[in-house]
C-alpha positions in Angstrom: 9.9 -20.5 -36.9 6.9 -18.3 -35.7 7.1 -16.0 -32.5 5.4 -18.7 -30.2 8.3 -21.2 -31.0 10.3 -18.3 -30.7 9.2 -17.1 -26.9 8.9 -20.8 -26.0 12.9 -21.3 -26.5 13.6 -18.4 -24.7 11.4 -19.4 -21.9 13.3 -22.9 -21.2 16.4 -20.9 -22.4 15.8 -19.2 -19.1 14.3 -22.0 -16.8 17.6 -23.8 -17.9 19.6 -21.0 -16.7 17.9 -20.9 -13.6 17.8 -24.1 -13.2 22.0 -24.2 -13.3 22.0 -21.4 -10.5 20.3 -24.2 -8.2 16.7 -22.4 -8.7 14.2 -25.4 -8.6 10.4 -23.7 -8.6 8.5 -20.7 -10.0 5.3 -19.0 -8.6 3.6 -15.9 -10.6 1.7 -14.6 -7.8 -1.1 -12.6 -8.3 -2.3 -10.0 -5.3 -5.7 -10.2 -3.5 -7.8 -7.5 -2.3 -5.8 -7.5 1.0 -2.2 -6.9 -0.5 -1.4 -10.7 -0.2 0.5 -12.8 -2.9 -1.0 -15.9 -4.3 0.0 -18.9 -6.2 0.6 -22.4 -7.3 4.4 -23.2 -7.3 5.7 -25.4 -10.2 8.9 -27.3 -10.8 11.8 -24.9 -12.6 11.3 -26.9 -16.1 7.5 -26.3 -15.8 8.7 -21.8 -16.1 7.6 -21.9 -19.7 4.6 -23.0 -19.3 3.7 -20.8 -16.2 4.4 -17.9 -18.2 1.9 -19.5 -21.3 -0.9 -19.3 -18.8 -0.8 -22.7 -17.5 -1.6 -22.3 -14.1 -5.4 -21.5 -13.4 -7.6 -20.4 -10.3 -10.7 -19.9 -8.6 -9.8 -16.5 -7.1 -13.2 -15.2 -5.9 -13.5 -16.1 -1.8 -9.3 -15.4 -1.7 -8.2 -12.9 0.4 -12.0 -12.3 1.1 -13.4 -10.4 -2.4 -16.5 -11.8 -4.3 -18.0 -15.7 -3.4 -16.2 -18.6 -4.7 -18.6 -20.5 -6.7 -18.2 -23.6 -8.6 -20.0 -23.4 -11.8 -18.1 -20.4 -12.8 -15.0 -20.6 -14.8 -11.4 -20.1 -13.9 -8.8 -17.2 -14.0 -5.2 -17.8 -15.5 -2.0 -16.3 -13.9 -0.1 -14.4 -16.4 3.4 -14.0 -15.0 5.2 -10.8 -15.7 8.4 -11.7 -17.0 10.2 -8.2 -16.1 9.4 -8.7 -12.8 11.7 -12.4 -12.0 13.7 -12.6 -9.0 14.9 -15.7 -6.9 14.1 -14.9 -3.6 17.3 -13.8 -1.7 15.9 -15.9 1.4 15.6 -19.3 -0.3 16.9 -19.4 -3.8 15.6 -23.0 -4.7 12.5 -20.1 -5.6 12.2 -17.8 -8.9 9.1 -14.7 -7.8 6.9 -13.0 -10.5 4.3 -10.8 -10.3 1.1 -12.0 -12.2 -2.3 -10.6 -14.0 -5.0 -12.5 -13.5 -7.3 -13.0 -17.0 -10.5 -14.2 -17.1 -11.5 -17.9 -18.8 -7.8 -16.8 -20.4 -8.9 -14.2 -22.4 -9.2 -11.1 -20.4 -8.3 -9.2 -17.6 -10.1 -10.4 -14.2 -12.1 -7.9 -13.1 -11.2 -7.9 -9.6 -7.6 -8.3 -10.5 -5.8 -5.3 -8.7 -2.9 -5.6 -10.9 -4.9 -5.3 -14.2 -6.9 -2.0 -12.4 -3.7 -0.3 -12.0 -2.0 -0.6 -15.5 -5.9 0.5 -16.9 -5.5 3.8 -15.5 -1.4 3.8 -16.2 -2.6 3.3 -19.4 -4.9 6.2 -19.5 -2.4 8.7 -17.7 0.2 7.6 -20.8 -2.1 8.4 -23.1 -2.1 12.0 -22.0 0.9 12.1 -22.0 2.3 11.9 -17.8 4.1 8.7 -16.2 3.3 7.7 -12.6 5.8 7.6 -10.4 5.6 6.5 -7.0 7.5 6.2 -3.9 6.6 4.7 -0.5 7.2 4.8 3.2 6.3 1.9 4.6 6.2 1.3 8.5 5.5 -2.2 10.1 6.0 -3.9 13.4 8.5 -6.6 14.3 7.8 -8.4 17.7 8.2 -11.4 19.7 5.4 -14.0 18.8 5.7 -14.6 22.2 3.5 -11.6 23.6 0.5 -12.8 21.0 -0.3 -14.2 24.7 -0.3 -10.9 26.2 -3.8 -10.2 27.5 -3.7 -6.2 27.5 -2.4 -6.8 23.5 1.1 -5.2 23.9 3.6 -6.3 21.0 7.1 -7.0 22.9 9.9 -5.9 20.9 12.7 -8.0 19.8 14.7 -6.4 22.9 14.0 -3.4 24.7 16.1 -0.4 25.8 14.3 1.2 28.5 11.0 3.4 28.0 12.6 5.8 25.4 9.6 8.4 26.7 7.7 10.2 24.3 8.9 7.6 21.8 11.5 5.4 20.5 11.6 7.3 17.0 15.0 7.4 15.4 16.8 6.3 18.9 19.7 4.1 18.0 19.1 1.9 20.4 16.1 -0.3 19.4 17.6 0.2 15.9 20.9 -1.4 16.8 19.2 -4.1 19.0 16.9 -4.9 16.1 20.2 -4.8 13.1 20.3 -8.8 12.8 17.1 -8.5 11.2 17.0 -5.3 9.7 20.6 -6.0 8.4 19.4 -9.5 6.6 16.5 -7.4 5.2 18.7 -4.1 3.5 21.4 -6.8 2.6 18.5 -9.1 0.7 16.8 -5.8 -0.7 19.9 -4.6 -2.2 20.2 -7.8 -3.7 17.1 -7.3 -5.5 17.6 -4.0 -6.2 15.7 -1.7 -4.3 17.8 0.9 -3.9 17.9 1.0 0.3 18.1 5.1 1.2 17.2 4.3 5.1 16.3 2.6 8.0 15.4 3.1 11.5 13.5 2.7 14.7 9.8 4.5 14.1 7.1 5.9 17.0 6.2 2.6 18.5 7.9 -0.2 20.5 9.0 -2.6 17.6 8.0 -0.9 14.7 10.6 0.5 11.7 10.6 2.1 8.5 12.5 1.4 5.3 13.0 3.7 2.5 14.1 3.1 -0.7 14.1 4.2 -4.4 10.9 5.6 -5.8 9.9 3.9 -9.2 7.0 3.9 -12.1 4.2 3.2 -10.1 3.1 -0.3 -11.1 6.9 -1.4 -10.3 6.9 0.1 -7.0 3.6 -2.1 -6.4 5.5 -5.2 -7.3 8.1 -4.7 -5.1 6.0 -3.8 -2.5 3.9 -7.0 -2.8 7.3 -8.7 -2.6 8.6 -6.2 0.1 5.9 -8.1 2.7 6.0 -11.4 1.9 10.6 -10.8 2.4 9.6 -8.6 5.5 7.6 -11.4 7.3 9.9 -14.3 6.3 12.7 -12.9 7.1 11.1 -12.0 10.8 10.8 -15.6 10.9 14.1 -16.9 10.5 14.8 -15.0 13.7 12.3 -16.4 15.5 10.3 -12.9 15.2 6.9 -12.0 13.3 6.3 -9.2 11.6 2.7 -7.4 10.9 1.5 -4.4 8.7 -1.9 -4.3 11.1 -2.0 -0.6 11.2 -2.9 0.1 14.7 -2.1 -3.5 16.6 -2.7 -2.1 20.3 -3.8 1.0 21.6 -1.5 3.4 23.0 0.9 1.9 19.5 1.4 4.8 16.7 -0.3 3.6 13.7 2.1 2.2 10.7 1.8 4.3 7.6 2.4 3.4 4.1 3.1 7.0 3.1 2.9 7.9 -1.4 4.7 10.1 -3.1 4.0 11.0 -5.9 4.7 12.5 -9.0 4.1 13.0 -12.6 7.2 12.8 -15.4 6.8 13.6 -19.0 6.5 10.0 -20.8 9.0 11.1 -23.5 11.6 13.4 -21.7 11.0 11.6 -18.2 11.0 15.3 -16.7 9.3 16.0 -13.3 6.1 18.1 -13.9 5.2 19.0 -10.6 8.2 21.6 -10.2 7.6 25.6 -11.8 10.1 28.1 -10.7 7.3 30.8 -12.3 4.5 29.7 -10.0 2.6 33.0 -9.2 2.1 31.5 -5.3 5.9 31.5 -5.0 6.3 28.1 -3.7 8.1 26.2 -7.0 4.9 24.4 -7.4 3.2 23.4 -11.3 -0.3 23.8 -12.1 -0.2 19.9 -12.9 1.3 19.4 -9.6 -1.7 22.0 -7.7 -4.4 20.5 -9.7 -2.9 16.7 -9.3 -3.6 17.6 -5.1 -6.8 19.3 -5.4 -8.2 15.5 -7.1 -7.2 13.9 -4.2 -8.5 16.3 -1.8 -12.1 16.4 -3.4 -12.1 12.5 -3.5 -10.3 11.6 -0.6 -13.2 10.4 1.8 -13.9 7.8 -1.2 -9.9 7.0 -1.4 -10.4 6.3 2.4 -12.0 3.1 1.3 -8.9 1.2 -0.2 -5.9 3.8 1.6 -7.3 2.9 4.9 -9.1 -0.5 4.7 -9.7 -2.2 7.5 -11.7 -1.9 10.9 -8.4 -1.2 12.4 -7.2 1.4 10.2 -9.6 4.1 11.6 -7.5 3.5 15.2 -4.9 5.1 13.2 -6.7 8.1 12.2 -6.6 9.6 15.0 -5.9 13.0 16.7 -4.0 11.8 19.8 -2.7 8.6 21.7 -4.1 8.0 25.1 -1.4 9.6 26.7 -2.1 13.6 25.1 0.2 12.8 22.1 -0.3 14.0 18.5 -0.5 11.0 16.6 1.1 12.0 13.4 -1.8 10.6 11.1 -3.8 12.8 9.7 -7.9 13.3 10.3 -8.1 15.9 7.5 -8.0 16.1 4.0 -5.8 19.3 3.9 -2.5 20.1 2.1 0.7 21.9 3.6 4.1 22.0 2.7 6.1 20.8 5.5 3.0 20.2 7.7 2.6 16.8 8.8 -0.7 17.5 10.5 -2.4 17.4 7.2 -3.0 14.3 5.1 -1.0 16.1 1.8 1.9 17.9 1.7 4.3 19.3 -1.0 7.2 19.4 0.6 10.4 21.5 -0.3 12.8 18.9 -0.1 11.2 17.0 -2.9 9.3 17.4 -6.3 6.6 15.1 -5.0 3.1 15.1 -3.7 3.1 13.1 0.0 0.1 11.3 0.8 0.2 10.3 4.5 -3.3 9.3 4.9 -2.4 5.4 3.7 -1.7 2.7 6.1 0.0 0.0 6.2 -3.1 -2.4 5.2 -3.1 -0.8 2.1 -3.2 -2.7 -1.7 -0.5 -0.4 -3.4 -2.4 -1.4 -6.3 -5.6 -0.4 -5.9 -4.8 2.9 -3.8 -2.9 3.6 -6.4 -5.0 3.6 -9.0 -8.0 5.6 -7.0 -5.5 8.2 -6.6 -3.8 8.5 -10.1 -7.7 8.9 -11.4 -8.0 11.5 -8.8 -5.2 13.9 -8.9 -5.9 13.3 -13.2 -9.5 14.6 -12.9 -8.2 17.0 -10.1 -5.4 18.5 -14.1 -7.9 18.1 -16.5 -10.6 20.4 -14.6 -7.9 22.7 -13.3 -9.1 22.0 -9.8 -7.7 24.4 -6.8 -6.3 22.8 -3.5 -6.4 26.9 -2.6 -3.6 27.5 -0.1 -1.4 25.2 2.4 -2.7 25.3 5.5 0.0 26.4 8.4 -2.0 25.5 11.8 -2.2 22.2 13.4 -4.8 20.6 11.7 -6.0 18.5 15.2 -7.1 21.7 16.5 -10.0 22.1 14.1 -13.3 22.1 14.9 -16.2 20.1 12.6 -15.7 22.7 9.7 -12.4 23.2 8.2 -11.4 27.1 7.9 -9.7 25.8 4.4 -12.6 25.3 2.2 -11.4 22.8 -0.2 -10.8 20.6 2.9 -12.8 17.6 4.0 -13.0 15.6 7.3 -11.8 12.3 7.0 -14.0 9.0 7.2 -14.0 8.0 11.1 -14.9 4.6 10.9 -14.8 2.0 7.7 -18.4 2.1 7.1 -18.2 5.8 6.6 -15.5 5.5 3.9 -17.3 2.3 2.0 -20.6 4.6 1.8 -18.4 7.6 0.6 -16.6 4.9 -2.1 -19.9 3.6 -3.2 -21.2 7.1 -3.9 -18.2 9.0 -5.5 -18.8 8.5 -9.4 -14.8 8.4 -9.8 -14.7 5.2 -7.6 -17.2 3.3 -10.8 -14.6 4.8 -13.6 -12.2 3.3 -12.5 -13.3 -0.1 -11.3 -15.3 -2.5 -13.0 -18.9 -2.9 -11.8 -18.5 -6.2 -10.3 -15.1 -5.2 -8.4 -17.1 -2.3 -6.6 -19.8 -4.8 -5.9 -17.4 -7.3 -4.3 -15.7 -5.1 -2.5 -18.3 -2.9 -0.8 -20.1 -5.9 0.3 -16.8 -7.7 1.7 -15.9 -4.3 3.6 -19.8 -3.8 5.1 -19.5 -7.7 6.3 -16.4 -6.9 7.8 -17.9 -3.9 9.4 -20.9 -5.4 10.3 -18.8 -8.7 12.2 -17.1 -5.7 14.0 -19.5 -3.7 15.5 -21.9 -6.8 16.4 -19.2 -8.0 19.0 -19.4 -6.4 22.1 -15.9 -5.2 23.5 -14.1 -5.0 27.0 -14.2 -1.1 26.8 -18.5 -1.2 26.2 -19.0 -3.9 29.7 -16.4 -1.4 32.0 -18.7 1.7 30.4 -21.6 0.4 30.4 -22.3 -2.7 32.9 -22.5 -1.0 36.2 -23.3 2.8 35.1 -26.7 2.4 32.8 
């Protein structure tokens, strides 16, 4: 019997099983340029098959990247096999994460997945393993106030004003614990290893924190973390949004990295040296890994921030005097939060704090693994962390190695198109696709004329 025969036993082996623990359909979603899961959904005894290749697509048009043409031919979800669950929510359905190949025979070029493991690949080959954690922040409201005309989200309940912010209060964390009690119970079920949870800066908005993992798994879950977040929201009547910046005097939801690099045959952390001659614990790997970042950052910008919206977030302060907590320069600290990098004492990771919640894990990922792997191999120097509150500086930056962040999305997309990095490590035809979706996007933004420009500008020019 060859291996085919082989695989294919084991396969309805499996959608057998499955099919015995009442599962009764499959999906193998792939991830568009916006973070979002796609996919057909086929009966239970149809699994072997899905994970042959049998399910194909026009991808180019979803989720926005490249035109959808006709004459062109069609992309074929490869389900990843490792990455199976039935969703805790509904378990008629079995969830995998898929690649997307070309005509069947090769990796789509604008499949994020596929971008990622290429530059996983290249980081095994000399010799380091990605690992990745994440804070992510999102907002939970009442669908209700979608008719609000000043834009305010209303929380599920509120407890008073909780003035300067709601962060870590009990309250709105124990008025919101039917939800974000369905959600830890569902994500231990699947094995995320739940650390904490609680209220966050704005009316409505909360943070979960779990187990960091080998980068590309980390993106799985995460692409699976939103689609649970926002279903779960809706079976209490509630919706739930990663916008990063969904109304203006709101803190912005982050989607904060840590990272690190293991060796990929001892698994030990290389970003830890008790002999480092600066006296802060740090490794050469680990200083060179954040001076990458640093020198590319404004291109990073570009798929770390990636919307319109995402540049409300990078701010210095909230209307009311507030420091926002986001950063607006590419600078490095230890335990300041000011700048967008730290290497914190508490953990043998670099934080990246400068990604929202918008963000494709995938793709930011795999920017920022090329960058911080130029940043080794040229011995690059983040010099030292800066101390001072990094909203105070002026244009230019008294740390020389650190940049001013893009202000506005066309500013990062130009900074993306330019940085030669940005064309190693996606295909030609990705970087086309995607600048041109971002500048139409930024170009359908600034043409409308806002509420803020008529009160300016209507009476007083």
């Amino acid at each position: 019997m060859d291996t085919v025969n082989k695989i294919d036993q084991k396969h309805a082996a499996l959608a057998e099983t499955l099919a015995g623990d009442g599962v009764q359909y499959a999906v193998g979603a792939w991830v568009d340029v916006n973070g979002r899961g796609k996919s057909k959904m086929v009966p239970i005894d149809h699994l072997p098959n899905l994970l042959a290749g049998s399910e194909r697509y026009t991808p180019r048009g979803m989720g926005g990247l490249g035109v959808m043409t006709p004459n062109e031919d069609e992309c074929v979800a490869m389900p990843d096999i490792d990455t199976l669950r039935v969703l805790p929510w509904d378990k008629r359905i079995a969830w995998m994460a898929a690649d997307m190949h070309f005509a069947g025979r090769e990796p789509f070029a604008l499949c994020s997945r596929s971008i990622l493991k290429r530059q996983l690949e290249k980081a095994a080959n000399a010799g380091f393993d990605f690992q990745l954690g994440v804070e992510t922040e999102f907002y939970v409201f009442d669908p209700s106030s979608l008719d609000d005309p000043t834009g305010y989200l209303k929380p599920m309940n509120r407890s008073g004003s909780m003035k300067p912010t709601p962060a870590y209060d009990l309250e709105p964390t124990l008025d919101a614990l039917p939800y974000l009690d369905r959600m830890v119970t569902y994500m231990k079920e699947c094995d995320f290893g739940v650390f904490s949870f609680d209220a966050e800066g704005g009316d409505a908005q909360y943070e979960f924190d779990f187990k960091y993992a080998p980068a590309l798994e980390m993106a799985d879950k995460l692409l699976f973390f939103r689609l649970m977040a926002k279903q779960v929201a809706k079976e209490f009547g509630l919706l739930a949004s990663f916008m990063p910046k969904p109304y203006t005097s709101a803190w912005g939801s982050g989607h904060h990295f840590n990272m690190s690099l293991e060796n990929i045959e001892t698994g030990a952390n290389l970003f830890r040296d008790p002999n480092d001659p600066r006296g802060k614990g740090w490794s050469q790997i680990a200083y060179g890994f954040t001076a990458g970042i640093m020198k590319h950052a404004r291109a990073i910008a570009a798929v770390a921030n990636p919307t319109v919206n995402s540049y409300k977030r990078l701010t210095a302060r909230l209307p009311d005097g507030s420091v926002t907590w986001a950063p607006i320069w590419a600078a490095y600290g230890d335990n300041n939060r000011s700048c967008m990098l730290r290497l914190p004492y508490n953990r043998p990771a670099l934080e990246n704090r400068g990604v929202d919640s918008a963000a494709n894990t995938y793709l930011t990922s795999a920017l920022m693994l090329a960058a911080g792997m130029e940043g080794i191999a040229k011995a690059l120097d983040p010099g030292l962390p800066v101390e001072e509150l990094t909203y105070d500086w002026a244009k230019v930056a008294p740390s020389p190695q650190a940049s001013r962040l893009p202000r506005t999305l066309i500013e990062a997309v130009d900074a993306f198109e330019e940085d030669p990095l940005v064309h190693e490590v996606f295909p030609a035809q990705f970087v086309e696709a995607y600048v041109e979706m971002k500048r139409d996007e930024w170009d359908s933004y600034h043409g409308q004329v806002t509420a803020w420009e008529r009160d300016r500008y209507l009476l007083d020019v």
